[in-house]
C-alpha positions in Angstrom: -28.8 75.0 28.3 -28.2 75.8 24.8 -29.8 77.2 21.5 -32.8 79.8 21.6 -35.4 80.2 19.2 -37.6 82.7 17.9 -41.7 82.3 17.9 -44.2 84.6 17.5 -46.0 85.4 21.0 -49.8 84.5 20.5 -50.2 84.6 24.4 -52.8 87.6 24.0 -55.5 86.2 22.7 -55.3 83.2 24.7 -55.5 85.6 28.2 -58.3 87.2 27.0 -60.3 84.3 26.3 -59.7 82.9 30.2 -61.1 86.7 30.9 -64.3 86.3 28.9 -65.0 83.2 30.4 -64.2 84.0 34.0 -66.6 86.9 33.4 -69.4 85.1 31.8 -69.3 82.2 34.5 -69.5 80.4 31.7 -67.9 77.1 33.3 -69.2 74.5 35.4 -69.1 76.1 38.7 -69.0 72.7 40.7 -66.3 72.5 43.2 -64.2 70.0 43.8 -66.6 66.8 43.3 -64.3 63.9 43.9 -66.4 62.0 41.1 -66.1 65.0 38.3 -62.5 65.8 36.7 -63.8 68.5 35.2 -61.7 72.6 36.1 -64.3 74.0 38.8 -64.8 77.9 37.9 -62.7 79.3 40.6 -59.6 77.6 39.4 -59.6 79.0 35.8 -57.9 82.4 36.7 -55.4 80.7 37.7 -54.6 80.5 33.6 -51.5 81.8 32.6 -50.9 81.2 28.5 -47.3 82.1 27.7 -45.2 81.6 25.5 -41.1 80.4 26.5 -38.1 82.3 26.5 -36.1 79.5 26.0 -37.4 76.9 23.9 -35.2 74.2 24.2 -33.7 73.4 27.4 -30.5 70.8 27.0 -28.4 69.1 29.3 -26.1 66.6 28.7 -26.7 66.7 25.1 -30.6 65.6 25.7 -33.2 68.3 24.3 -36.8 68.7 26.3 -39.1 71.2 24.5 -40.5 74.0 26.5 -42.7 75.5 24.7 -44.7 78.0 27.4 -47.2 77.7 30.3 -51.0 76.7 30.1 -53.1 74.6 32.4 -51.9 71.0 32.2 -53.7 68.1 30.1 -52.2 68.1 26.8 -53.0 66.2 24.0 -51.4 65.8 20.8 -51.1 63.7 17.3 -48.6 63.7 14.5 -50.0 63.8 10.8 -49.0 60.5 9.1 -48.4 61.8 5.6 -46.1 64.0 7.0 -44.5 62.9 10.4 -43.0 66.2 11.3 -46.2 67.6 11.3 -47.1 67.3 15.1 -50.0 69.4 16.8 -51.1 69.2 20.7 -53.4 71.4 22.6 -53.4 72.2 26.9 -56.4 73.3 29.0 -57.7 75.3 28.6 -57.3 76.0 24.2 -53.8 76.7 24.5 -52.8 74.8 21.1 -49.5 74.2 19.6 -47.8 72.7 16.2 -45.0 72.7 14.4 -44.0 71.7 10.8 -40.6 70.7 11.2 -40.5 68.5 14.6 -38.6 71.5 16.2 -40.2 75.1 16.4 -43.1 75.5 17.9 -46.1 78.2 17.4 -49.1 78.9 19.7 -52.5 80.0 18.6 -56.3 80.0 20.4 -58.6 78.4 17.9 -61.8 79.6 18.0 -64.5 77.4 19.2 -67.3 79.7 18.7 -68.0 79.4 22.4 -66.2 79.4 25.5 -63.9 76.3 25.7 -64.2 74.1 28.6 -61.0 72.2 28.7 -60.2 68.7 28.3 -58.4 68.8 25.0 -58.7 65.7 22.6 -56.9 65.8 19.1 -56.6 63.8 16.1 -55.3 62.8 12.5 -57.2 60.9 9.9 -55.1 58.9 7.1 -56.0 62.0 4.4 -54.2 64.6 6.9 -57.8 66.2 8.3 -57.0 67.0 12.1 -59.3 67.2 14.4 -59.3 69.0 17.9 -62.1 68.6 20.3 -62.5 70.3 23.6 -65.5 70.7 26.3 -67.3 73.9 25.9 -69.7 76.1 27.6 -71.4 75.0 31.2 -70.0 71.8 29.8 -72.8 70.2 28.5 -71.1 68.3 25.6 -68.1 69.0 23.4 -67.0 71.0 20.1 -64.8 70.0 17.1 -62.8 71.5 14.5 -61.0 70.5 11.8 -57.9 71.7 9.9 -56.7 70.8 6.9 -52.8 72.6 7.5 -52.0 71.3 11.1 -53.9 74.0 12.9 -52.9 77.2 11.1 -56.8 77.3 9.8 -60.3 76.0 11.0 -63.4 75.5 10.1 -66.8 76.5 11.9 -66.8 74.6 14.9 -69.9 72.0 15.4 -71.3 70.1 18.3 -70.0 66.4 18.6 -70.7 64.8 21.3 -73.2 65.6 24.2 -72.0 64.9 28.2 -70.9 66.6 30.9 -66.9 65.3 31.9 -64.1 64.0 30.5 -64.0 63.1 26.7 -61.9 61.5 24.4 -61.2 61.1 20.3 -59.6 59.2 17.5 -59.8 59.2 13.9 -59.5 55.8 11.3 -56.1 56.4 9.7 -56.3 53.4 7.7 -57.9 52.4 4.1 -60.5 50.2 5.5 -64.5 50.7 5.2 -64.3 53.0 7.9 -61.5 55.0 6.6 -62.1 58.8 7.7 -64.5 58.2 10.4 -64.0 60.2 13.7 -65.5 58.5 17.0 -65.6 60.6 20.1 -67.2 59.5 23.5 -67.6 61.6 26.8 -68.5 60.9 30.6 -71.6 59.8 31.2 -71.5 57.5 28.3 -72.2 59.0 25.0 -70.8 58.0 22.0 -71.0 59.4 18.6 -69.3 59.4 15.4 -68.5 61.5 11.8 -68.7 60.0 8.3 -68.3 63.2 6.6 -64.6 64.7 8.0 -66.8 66.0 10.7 -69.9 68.3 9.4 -72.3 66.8 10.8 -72.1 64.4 14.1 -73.9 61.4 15.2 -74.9 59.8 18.6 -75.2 56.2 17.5 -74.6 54.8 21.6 -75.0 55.5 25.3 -73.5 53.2 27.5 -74.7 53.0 30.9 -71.9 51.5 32.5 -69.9 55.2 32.6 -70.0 57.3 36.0 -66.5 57.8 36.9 -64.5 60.1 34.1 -62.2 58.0 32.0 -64.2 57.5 28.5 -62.0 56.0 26.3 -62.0 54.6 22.4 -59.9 53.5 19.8 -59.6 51.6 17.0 -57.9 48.5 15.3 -58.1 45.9 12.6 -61.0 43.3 12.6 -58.9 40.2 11.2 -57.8 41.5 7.5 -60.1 44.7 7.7 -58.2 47.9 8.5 -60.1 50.0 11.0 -62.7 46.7 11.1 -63.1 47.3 15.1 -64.3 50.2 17.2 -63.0 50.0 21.1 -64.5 51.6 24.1 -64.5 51.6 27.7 -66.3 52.7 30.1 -64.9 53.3 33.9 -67.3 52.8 37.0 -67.6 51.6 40.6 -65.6 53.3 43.2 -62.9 55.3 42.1 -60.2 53.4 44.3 -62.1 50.0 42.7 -62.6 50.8 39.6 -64.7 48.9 37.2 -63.5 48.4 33.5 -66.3 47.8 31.3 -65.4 47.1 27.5 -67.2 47.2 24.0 -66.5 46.6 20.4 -68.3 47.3 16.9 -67.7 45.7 14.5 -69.6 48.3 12.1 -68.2 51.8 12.1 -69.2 52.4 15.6 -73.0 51.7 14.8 -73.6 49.3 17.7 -71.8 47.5 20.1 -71.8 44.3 21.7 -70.4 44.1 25.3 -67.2 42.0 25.8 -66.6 42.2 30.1 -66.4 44.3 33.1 -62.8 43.7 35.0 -61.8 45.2 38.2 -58.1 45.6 37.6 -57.1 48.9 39.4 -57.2 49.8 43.2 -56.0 53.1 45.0 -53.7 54.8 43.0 -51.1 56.2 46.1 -53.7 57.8 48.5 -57.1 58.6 49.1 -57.6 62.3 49.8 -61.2 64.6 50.0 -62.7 61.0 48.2 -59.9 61.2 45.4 -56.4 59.1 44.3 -53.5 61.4 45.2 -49.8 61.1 45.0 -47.6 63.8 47.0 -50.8 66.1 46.6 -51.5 65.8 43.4 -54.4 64.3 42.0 -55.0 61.3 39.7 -57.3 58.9 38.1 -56.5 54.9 37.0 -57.9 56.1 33.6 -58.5 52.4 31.3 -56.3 53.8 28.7 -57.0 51.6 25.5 -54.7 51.3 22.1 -54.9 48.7 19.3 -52.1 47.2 17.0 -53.3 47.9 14.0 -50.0 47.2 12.1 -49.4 44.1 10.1 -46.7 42.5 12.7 -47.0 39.3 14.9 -49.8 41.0 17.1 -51.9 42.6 15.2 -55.5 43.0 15.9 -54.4 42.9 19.8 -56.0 45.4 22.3 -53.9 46.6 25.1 -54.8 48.3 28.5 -52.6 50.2 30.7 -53.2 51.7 34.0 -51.8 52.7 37.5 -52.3 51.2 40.6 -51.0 50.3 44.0 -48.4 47.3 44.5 -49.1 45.5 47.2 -53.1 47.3 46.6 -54.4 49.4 49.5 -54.6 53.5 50.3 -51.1 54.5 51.2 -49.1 52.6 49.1 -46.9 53.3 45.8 -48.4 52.8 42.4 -46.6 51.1 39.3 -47.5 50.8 35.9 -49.2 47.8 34.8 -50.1 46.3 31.3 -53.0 43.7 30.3 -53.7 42.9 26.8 -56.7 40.7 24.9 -56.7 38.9 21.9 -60.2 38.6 21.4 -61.5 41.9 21.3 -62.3 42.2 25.4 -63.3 39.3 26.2 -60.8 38.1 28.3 -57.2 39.7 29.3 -54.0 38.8 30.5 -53.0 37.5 33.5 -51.2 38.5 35.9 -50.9 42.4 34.7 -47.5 43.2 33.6 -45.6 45.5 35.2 -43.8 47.9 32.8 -41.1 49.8 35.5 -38.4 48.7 36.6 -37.3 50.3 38.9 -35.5 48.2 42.2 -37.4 48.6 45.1 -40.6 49.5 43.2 -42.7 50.0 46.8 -40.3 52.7 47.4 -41.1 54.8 44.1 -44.7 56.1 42.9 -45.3 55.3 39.1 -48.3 56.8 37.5 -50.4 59.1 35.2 -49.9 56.9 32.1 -50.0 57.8 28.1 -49.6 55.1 25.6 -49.7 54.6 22.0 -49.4 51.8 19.5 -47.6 52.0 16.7 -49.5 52.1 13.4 -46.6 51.1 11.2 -44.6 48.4 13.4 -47.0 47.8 16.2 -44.4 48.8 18.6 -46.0 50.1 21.9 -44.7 52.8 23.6 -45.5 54.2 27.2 -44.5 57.3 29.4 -45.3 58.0 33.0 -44.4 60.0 36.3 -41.9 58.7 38.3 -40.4 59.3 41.6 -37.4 56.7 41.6 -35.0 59.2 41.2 -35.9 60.8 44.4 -35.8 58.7 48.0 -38.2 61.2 49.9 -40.4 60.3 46.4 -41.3 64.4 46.6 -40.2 64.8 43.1 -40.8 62.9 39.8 -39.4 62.9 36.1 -40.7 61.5 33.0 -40.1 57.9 32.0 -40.9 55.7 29.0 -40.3 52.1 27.5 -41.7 50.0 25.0 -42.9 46.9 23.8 -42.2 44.8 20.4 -43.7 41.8 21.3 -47.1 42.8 22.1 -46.4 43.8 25.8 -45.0 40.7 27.1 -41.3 42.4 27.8 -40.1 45.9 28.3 -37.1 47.7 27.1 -34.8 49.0 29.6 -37.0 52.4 31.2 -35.6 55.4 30.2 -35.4 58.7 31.7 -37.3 61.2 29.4 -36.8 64.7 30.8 -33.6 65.8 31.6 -34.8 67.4 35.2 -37.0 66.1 37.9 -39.9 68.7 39.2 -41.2 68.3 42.5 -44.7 67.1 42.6 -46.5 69.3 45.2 -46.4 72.3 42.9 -48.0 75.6 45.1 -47.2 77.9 42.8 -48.3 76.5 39.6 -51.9 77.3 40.2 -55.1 74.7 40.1 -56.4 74.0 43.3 -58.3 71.6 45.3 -56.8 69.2 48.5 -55.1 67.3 46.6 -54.4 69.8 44.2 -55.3 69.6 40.1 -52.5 69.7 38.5 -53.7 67.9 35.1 -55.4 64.2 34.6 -53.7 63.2 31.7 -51.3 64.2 29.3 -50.5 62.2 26.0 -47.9 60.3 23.4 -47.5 59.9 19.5 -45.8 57.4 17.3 -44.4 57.2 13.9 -42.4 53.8 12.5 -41.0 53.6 16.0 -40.4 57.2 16.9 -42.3 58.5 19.7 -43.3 62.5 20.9 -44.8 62.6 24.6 -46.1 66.2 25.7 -46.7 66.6 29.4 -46.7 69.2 32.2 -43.9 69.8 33.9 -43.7 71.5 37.0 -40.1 72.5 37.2 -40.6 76.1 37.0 -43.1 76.5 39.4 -45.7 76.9 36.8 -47.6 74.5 34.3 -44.7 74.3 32.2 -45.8 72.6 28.6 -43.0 70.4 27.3 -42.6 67.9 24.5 -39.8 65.6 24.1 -38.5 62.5 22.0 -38.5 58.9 22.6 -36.2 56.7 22.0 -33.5 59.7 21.7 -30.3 60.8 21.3 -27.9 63.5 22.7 -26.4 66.3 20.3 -23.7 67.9 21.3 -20.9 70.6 19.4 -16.9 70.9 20.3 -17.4 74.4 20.3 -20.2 76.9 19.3 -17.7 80.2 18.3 -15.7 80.1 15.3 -13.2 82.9 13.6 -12.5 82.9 9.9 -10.4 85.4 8.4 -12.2 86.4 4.7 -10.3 83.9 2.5 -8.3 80.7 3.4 -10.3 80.3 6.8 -10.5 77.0 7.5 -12.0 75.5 11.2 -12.9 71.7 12.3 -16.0 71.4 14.5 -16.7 68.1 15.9 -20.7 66.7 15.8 -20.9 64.5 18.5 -23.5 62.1 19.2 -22.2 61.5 23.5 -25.1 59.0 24.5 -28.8 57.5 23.4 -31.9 56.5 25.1 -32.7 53.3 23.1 -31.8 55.2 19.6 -30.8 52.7 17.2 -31.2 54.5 13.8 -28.8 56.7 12.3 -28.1 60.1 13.3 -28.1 62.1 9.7 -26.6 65.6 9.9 -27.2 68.9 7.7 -26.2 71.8 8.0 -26.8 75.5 6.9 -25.4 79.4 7.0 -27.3 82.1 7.5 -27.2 85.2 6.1 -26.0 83.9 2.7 -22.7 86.3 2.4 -23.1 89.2 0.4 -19.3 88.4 -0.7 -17.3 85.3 -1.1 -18.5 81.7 -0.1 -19.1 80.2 3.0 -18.5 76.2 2.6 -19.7 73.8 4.9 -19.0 69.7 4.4 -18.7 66.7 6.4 -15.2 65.3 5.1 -16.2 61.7 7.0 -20.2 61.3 6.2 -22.9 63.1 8.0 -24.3 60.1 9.5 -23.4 58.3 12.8 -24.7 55.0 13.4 -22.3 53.5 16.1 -22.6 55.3 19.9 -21.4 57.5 21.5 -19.7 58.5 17.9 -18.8 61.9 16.4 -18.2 62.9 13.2 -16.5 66.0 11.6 -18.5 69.7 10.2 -15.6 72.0 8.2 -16.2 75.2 7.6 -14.2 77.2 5.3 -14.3 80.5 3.8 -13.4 81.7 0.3 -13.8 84.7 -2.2 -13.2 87.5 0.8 -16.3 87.1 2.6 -17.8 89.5 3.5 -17.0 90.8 7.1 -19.8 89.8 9.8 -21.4 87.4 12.2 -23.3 84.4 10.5 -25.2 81.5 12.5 -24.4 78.1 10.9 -27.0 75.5 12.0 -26.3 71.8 12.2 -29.4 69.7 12.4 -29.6 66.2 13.9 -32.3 64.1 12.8 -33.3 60.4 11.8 -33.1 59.2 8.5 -34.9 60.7 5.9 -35.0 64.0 8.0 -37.3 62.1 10.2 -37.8 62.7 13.7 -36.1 62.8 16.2 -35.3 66.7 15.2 -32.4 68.5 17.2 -30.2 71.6 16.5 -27.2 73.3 17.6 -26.1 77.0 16.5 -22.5 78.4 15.7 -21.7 81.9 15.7 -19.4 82.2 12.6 -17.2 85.9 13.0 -15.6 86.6 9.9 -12.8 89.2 10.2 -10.1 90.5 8.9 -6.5 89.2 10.0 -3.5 90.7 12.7 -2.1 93.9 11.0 1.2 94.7 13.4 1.3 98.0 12.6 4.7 98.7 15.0 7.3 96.7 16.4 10.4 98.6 18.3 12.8 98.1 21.4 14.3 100.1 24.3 16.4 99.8 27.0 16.2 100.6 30.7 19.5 99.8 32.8 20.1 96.1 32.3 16.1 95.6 30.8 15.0 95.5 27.2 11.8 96.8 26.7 9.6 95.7 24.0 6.6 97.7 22.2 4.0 97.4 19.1 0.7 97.6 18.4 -1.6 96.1 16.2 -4.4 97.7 14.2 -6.7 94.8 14.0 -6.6 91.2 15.2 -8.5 88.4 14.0 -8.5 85.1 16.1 -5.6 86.4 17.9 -4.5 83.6 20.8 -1.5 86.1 21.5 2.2 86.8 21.0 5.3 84.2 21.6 8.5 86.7 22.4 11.6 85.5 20.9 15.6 86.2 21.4 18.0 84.8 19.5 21.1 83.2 20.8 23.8 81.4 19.1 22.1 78.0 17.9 18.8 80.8 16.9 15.9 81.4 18.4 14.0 81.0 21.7 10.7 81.5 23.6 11.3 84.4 26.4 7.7 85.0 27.0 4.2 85.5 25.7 1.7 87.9 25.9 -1.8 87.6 25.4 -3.6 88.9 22.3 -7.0 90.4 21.7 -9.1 87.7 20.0 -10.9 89.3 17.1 -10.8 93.2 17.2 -10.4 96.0 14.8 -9.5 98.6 17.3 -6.2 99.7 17.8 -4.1 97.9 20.7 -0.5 98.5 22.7 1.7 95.7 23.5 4.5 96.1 25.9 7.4 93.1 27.2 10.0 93.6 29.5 12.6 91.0 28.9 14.9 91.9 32.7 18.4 91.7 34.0 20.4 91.0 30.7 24.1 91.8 30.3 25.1 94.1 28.7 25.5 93.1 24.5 23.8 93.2 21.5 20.3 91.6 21.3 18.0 90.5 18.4 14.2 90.1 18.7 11.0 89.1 17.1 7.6 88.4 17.8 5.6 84.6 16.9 2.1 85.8 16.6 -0.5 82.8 17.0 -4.2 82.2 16.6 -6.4 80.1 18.1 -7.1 77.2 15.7 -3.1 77.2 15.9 -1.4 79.0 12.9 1.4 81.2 13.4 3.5 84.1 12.0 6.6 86.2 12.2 7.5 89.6 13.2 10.5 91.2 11.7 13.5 91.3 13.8 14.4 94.3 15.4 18.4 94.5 17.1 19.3 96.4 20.2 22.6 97.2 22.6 23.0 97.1 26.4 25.5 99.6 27.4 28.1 98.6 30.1 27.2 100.7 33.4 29.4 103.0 34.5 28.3 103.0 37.8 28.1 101.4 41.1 24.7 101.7 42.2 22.7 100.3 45.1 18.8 101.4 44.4 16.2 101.6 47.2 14.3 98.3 47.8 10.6 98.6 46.6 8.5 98.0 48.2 9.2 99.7 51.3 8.0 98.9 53.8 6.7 95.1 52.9 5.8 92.0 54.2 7.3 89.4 53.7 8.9 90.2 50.1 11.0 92.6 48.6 12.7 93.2 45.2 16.4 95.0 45.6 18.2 96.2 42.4 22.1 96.9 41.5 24.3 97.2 38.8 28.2 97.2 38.7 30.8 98.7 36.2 33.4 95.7 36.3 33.3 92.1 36.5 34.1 90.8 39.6 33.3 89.4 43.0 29.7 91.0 44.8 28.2 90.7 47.8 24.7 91.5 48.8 23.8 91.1 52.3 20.9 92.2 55.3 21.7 93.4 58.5 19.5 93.4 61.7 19.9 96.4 63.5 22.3 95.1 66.0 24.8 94.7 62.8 24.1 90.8 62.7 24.1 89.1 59.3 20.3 88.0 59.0 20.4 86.9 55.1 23.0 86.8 52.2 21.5 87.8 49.1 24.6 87.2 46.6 27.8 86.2 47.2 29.5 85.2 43.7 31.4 86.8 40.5 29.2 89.0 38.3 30.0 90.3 34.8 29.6 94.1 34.9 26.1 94.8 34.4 22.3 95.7 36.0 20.7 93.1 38.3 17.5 92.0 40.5 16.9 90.4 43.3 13.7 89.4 45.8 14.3 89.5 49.7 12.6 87.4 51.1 11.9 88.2 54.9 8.8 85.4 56.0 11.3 84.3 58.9 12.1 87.5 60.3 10.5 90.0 62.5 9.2 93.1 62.1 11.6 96.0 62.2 14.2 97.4 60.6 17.0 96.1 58.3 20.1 97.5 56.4 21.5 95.9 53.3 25.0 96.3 52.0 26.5 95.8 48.6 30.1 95.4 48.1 32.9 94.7 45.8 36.4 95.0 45.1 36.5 98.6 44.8 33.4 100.0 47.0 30.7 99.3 49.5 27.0 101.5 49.8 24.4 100.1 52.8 20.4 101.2 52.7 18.1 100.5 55.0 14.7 99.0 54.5 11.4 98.4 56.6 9.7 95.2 57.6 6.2 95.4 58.6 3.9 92.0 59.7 
């Protein structure tokens, strides 16, 4: 997990409004009634608003959003004059937006009234955006509208009348129709704006609505943008649903019936008289979109639902996808399955979001999916699309990077099988999608958002050390996988604080695009001008082209500092050892220290002692360079950094002394097991031996038996075959022998 961001917590205002409304009772107190989707009373405090720690969780390069906790059912919509404009909104009015397709803020519009749940949002083509939501006792819905992606509103008015589940969309096109709003809610009301939403007009009740699941949309009506207003209506049984669909052909104004179709069955199993999967509840909602681009399909309306595979209570749903070319009036069949999972009885697939896109008419769709667990206990998010006007499927794709298990006990809701949200949603821009969703992985009604297709982000390294001037360090931008991304990856990148001192410069020597994956390309950061000293966080941003979405970022910590000042270098000697001292006053990006003797040919590695990093405290060094003979020795220190540079000490000389001595020192330690380390010296060259002793006098180990220049020496004993007890060890020459004895303890 990688890069945290900063938001203003808004959480505040958001728990006090649950408060007020759990005081006022001012929700439909109803139970669990198996035919309303409607949040009974007694499960709203349950609602927790908060606002995430960490707001974007990575893993293997792949960003999901968390953006906080709130109570399930999102919705959102992107603004199409400027597509990093996105806003969504959870049960109950916990809203969200960003303006640059990465940070997100929260806020609590106000409604004028106590919200009710069931979000609803959308854009028209002049960048009004409307948000809709249940209110009261739930006797009909209230709308806002913004004109700055939800940082302002206006006074909210009644929209639509009803009592359960509602839904919304806006004509972004230039059509006749071009601004209107149409909105419709369980049991059947429909009504419409012409004037960005003052004033609100029921122009239809259908009477075919008595199961939740409302739905409308629009598309083109032949060469008129906007020319046809969609609804549907969901009846029946609610493990035999009945699809009923309409279409106007004059702003919404009246509507001719096109057919009823029984397309869905159970979706997993009935529980208490609803659909349930693992315990959670669900609804084949007849989720409608239209193409209203100008490609091969346009003018087609598409349906997608769940629903069991082989049909029946007990089994596993899939995903399946119908589609009519004349406006309802027949569909496509068989339905199309759109995961592909192997073994797809084995796997539930369900709670469904879809969206067409305006510009290509590429249709995109996400779902729940168990496939990547075999006790099917746990889902993840999946998506795919369509370009040829759902006939085929891309490859399905694994949205969020961890699965959450399904029957959530902690996160709140309630009811056998438990709410834990009936829908969530799914945007697209010229082929880019953004699906928000629940997520259950942290016990809670986590709210994420994440990108579709995708790709991962990754750095070679997230630390860099620049000394003030010359500093120059290569960090790789790599680009290690996709999920269907096939535009360019475009990079930027900036430095914050600006340096007070000096320059900071930041390039891409090879591009800052990658269009071939995996792929990588090169950010160099060099300093100039005696920076001045400090920490500064350099931000590389992934995006598509144009700075369109996707939007990712990584963060480097950039330490500038001033370089290793060896403020001492000297040498001693202790019998046969040199021993080597300094101390440095400061160190920056300071690997360590390469010790260095010269010989004859010049000279050679002995050792290396680790340095400090970056520090400007002061810090002893010491090396012991053992059992030398006795001459004249020169020495100097190779001090390297990290990114690889080196320097040099100057030399320093020093002299062994011949011992004049013979001298047998006590083995340390004493007692050990199994090892020991013995130490001698001798005042003339010639032939030594070094030998143990049991205490019976019998040779158990010959340490050294060879000619020796005068001079100190080591050596390690090693006892691991012997017994415990005790030894003696002798050392003799030519002209005298000295024994010590020594303990062995196992």
């Amino acid at each position: 997990m990688d890069i945290k961001l900063l938001k203003p917590f808004h959480s505040f205002p958001l728990i006090a409004l649950c408060a007020s409304l759990i005081l006022s009772g001012s929700l439909f107190a109803q139970g669990d009634n198996p035919l309303v989707d409607a949040i009974p009373t007694e499960w709203i405090p349950n609602v927790i608003h908060t606002d995430s720690e960490l707001d974007v969780i990575t893993l293997n390069g792949y960003d999901d959003f968390n953006l906080g906790a709130d109570f399930a059912e999102p919705h959102v919509s992107q603004n199409p004059l400027n597509p990093l404009q996105y806003f969504g909104a959870y049960n109950i009015n916990g809203a969200w937006r960003t303006s640059d397709g990465h940070n997100w803020l929260s806020s609590a519009p106000n409604f004028g009234t106590s919200p009710a749940g069931d979000p609803v949002t959308a854009y028209d083509g002049a960048g009004n955006l409307y948000y809709e939501s249940m209110y009261g006792s739930i006797s009909g819905c209230k709308v806002i509208r913004s004109t700055d992606n939800g940082a302002t509103w206006t006074v909210a008015v009644t929209s639509v009348a009803g009592n359960d589940k509602n839904w919304m969309v806006a004509d972004q096109t230039t059509g006749p129709y071009s601004g209107y709003v149409y909105t419709g809610m369980t049991p059947g009301n429909f009504a419409r704006t012409t004037n960005n939403g003052a004033t609100w007009t029921t122009t239809n009740t259908f009477p075919t609505q008595n199961l939740p699941g409302f739905m409308v949309c629009i598309g083109p009506n032949g060469t008129i943008d906007g020319g046809v207003v969609y609804a549907v209506t969901n009846s029946g049984s609610a493990f035999a649903s009945t699809y009923t669909f309409y279409a106007s052909t004059d702003g919404g104004q009246t509507f001719t019936l096109k057919s009823s179709q029984n397309f869905s069955n159970y979706v997993g199993t009935e529980v208490g008289g609803r659909n349930s999967v693992q315990n959670m509840r669900t609804r084949p909602y007849p989720f409608i979109t239209a193409d209203q681009s100008n490609g091969a399909n346009r003018g087609r309306l598409y349906l997608v639902y769940a629903s069991n595979d082989p049909p029946g209570n007990g089994n596993k749903p899939d995903i399946f996808c119908r589609y009519s070319d004349n406006m309802g009036t027949t569909w496509s069949t068989p339905a199309i399955k759109i995961n592909d999972d192997i073994n797809t009885q084995n796997n539930n697939q369900w709670h469904p979001s879809f969206w067409c896109d305006v510009q290509t008419g590429r249709l995109f769709v996400k779902w729940m999916d168990t496939r990547d667990t075999p006790t099917s206990d746990s889902a993840a998010i999946y998506a795919s699309y369509s370009d040829d006007g759902g006939l085929t499927w891309a490859q399905n794709q694994r949205m969020s990077n961890q699965k959450m298990k399904i029957n959530c006990s902690t996160c709140g809701g309630g009811g056998t099988p438990r709410y834990q949200g009936d829908y969530d949603a799914m945007i697209s821009y010229n082929n880019q999608a953004l699906a928000m969703w629940t997520d259950f992985r942290g016990g809670n009604f986590g709210s994420y958002v994440g990108y579709f297709p995708d790709f991962a982000m990754t750095l070679s390294t997230n630390s860099v050390i620049l000394q003030q001037s010359g500093g120059t360090d290569i960090v790789t931008v790599n680009v290690p996988g996709v999920k269907l991304y096939e535009n360019d990856a475009v990079f930027t990148v900036t430095v914050n604080p600006t340096p007070a001192n000096g320059t900071i410069s930041l390039d891409f020597p090879n591009g800052n695009t990658i269009n071939t994956f995996p792929g990588s390309t090169d950010l160099r950061i060099q300093t100039s001008g005696d920076v001045t000293l400090g920490s500064y966080t350099i931000t590389v941003q992934g995006t598509g082209p144009g700075g369109l979405p996707p939007v990712h970022r990584r963060t480097i910590t950039l330490d500038v500092i001033v370089p290793v000042e060896l403020a001492s270098f000297a040498a001693s000697t202790d019998k046969n050892d040199i021993i080597l001292t300094w101390y440095t006053a400061t160190e920056t990006n300071n690997k360590g220290f390469e010790i260095q003797r010269k010989n004859e040919v010049g000279f050679h590695s002995v050792g290396f002692v680790d340095g400090k990093g970056t520090t400007t405290e002061l810090h002893n060094y010491l090396f012991r360079d053992k059992n030398l003979l006795s001459g004249s020795y020169t020495y100097r220190l190779k001090q390297i950094d990290f990114d690889g540079s080196f320097s040099y000490s100057d030399e320093v000389e020093i002299e062994i002394d011949q011992p004049s001595v013979f001298y047998l020192g006590q083995n340390y330690p004493n007692p050990f097991n199994p090892s020991t380390n013995i130490k001698y010296s001798v005042p003339a060259d010639g032939n030594v031996t070094l030998k143990v002793y049991d205490i019976l006098g019998k040779e158990v180990s010959t340490l050294v038996d060879e000619f020796k220049q005068a001079g100190t020496f080591d050596v390690t004993f090693d006892a691991s075959s012997l017994s415990s007890g005790v030894y003696y060890y002798r050392l003799n020459s030519a002209e005298m022998t000295t024994t010590k004895k020594l303990m062995l303890t196992k």
